[in-house]
C-alpha positions in Angstrom: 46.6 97.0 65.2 44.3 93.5 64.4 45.6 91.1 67.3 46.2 89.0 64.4 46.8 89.8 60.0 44.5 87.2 59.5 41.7 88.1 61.7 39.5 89.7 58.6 40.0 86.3 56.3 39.2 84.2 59.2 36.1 86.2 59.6 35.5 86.0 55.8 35.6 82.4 56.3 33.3 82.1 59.2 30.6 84.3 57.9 30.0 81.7 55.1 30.1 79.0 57.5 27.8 80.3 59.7 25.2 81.0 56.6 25.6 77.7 55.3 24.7 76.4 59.0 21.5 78.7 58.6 20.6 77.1 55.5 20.9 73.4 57.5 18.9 74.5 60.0 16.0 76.1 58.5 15.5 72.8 56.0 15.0 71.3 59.2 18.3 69.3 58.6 20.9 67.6 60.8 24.2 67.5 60.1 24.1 63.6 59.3 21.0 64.4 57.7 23.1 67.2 55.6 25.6 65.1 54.4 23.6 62.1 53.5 21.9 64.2 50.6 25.5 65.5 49.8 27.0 62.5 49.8 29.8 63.0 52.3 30.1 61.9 56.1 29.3 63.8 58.9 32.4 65.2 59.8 32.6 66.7 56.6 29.9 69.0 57.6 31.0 69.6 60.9 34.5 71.1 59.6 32.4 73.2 57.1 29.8 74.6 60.0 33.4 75.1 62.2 35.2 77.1 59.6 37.8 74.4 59.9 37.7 73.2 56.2 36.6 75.6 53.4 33.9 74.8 51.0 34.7 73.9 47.2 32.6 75.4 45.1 31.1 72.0 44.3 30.4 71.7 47.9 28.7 74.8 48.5 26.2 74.3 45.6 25.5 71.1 46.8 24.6 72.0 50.1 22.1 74.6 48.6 20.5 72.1 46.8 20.2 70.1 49.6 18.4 72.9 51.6 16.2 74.1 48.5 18.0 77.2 48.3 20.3 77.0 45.0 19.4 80.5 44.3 21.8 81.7 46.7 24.7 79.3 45.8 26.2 81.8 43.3 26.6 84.5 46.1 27.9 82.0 48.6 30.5 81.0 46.0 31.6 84.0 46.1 32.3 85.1 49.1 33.6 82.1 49.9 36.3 82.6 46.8 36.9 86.6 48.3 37.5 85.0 51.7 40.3 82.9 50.3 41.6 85.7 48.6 42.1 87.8 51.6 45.4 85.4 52.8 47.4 84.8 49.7 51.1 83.5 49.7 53.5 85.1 47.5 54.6 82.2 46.1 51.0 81.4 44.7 50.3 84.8 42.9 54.2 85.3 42.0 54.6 82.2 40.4 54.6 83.2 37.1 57.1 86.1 37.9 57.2 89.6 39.2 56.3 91.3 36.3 52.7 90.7 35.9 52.4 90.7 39.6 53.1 94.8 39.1 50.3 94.7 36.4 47.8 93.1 37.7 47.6 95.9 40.9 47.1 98.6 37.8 43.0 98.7 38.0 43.2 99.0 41.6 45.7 101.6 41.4 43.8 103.4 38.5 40.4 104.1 40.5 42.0 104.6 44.1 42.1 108.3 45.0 44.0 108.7 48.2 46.8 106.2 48.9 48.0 105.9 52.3 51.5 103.9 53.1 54.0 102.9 55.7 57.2 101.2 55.3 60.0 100.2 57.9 62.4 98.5 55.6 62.1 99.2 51.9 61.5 102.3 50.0 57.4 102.4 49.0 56.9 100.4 45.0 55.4 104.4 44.7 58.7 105.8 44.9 61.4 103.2 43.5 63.6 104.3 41.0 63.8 101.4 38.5 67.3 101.0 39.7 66.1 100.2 43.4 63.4 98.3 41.9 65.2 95.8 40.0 68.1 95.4 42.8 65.2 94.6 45.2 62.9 92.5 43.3 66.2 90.8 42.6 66.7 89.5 46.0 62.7 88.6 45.9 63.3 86.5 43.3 66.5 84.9 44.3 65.1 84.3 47.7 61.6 82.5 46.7 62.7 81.3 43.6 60.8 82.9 41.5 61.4 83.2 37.2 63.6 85.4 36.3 61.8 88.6 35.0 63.4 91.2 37.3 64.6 93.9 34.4 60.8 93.4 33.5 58.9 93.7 36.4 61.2 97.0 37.7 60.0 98.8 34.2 56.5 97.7 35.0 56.7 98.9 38.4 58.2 102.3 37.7 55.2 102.4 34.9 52.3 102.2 37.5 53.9 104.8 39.7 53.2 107.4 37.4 49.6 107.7 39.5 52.1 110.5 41.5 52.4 112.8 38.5 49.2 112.7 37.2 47.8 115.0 39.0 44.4 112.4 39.8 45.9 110.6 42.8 46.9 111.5 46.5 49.4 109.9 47.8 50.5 109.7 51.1 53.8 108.0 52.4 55.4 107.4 56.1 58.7 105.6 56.4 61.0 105.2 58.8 64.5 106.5 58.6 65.7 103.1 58.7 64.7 103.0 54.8 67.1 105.8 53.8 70.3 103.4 55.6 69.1 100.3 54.1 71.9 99.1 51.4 69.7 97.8 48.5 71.7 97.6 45.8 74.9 99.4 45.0 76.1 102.7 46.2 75.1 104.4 43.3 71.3 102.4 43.5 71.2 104.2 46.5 72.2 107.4 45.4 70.0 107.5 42.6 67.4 106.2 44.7 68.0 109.0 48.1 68.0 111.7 44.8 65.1 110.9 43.6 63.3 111.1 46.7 64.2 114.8 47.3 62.7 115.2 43.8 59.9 113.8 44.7 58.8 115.5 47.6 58.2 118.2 45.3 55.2 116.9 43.2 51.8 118.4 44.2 50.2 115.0 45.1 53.2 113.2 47.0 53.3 114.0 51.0 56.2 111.7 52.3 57.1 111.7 56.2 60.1 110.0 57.9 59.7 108.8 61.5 63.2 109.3 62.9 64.9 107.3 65.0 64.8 109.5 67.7 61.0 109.9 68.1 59.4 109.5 70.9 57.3 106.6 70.0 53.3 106.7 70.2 52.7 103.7 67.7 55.3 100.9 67.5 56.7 99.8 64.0 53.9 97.6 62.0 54.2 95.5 59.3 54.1 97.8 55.9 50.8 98.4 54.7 49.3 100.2 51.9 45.7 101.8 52.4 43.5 102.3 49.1 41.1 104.9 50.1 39.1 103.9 53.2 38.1 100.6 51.6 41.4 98.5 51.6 44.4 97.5 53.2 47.1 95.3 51.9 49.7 94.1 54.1 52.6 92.4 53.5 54.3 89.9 55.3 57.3 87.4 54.9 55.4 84.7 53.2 52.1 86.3 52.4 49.6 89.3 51.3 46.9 89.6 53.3 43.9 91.8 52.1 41.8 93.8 54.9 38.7 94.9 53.8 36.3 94.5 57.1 35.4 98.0 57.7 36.3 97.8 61.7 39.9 96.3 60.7 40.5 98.6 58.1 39.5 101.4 60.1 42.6 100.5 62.9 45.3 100.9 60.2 43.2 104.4 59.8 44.2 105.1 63.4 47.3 103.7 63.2 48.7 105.2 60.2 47.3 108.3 61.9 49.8 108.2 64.8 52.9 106.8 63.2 52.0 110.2 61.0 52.3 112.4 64.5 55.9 111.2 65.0 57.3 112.0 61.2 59.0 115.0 60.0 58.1 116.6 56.7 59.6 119.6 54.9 63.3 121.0 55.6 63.7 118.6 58.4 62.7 115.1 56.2 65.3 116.5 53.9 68.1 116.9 56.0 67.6 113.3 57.0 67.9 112.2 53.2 70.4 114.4 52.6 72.6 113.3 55.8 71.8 109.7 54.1 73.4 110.4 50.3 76.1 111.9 52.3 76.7 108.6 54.5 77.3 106.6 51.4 80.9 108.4 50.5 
């Protein structure tokens, strides 16, 4: 796995710096130089080149102008904006609430082909019943404090999984079995929820693995991630989505996802697990 989740945004980040610093340095500029047209101090610039303190919009445009290359502002200001995009704190794109959150992913969704997931905790958004989906965006609210659009957001969740019936999707899903024995919600949540997946292992499109806890391990437990294609990886953490897009990066949860796949069981022996599950909740 990336030594760290932030690895591709800090890279992001750098790349810009590093082609502002080649803009510098081919208008024959020094850093003092630099910021005397802009209008800042020194150490300004020096953050900037450093990938310390990221560019405003304003700043990158002025910088161009400095160096007699405004025709590339636009493009720097934008990958400038994706870089920041990469790292972005729940709390900053749910604070309006859940609900839009679950329709904002629907383009992405729409034109990915082959979805790829792993999940240690929580049953994958793909599969939630809206039961399970409410009880858990519940305690995501409650804990982040977040407006209170729960009943909302589960319907809209539940809406944009129907990419696993449609017959225009493949999706792919590995969980441990720690997900089955995870209490979200009530017994009957749970129920519903265990149900459900034994329903859905039938659909044409929907491959789901369990990594038991009994296998020998070959990759340790990561942090769940969702793989759009081979183009994308979200991954989400306690405080934060980051958004891996580097091809190298995205390519190690491709070999990871590949080995936490060698350890699951499919089939008969997946369903035996659930089952053993449903029956654990009498």
């Amino acid at each position: 796995m990336p030594s760290s989740p932030f690895s591709g945004a800090q890279a992001a980040r750098e790349s810009v710096s590093a082609r502002l610093k080649d803009l510098r340095l081919d208008a024959n500029l020094t850093m003092q130089g630099l910021a005397d047209q802009c209008g800042w101090n020194k150490a300004k610039t020096s953050r900037i080149e450093a990938a310390k303190t990221a560019p405003a919009d304003s700043d990158i445009r002025a910088w161009c102008t400095a160096c007699d290359a405004e025709e590339q502002a636009a493009d720097l200001i934008a990958s400038s904006r994706s870089a920041d995009s990469m790292y972005v704190e729940w709390r900053r794109m749910q604070r309006t609430g859940l609900r839009r959150l679950q329709q904002a992913s629907v383009p992405l969704y729409e034109r990915t082909t082959l979805f790829r997931a792993y999940s240690a905790r929580v049953m994958p958004g793909f599969l939630q019943t809206e039961g399970y989906a409410r009880a858990l965006l519940s305690l995501i609210a409650e804990f982040r404090g977040l407006p209170n659009d729960v009943n909302e957001a589960a319907a809209a969740r539940v809406d944009r999984s129907h990419i696993i019936r449609d017959g225009l999707h493949r999706v792919v899903l590995l969980i441990e079995e720690d997900v089955l024995t995870h209490r979200i919600g009530s017994n009957s949540v749970m129920a519903g929820q265990l149900g459900y997946l034994l329903t859905a292992m039938a659909y044409p499109a929907v491959s789901l693995g369990i990594i038991p806890r009994t296998a020998s391990r070959v990759m340790w437990g990561p942090e769940t991630f969702t793989m759009f294609d081979d183009k994308r990886v979200h991954v989400e953490l306690l405080a934060a989505k980051v958004t891996v897009t580097t091809p190298t990066e995205v390519d190690v949860y491709k070999r990871a996802f590949a080995r936490l796949a060698e350890m699951a069981v499919y089939g008969p022996r997946a369903r035996t697990l659930i089952s053993r599950a449903i029956d654990a909740l009498d």
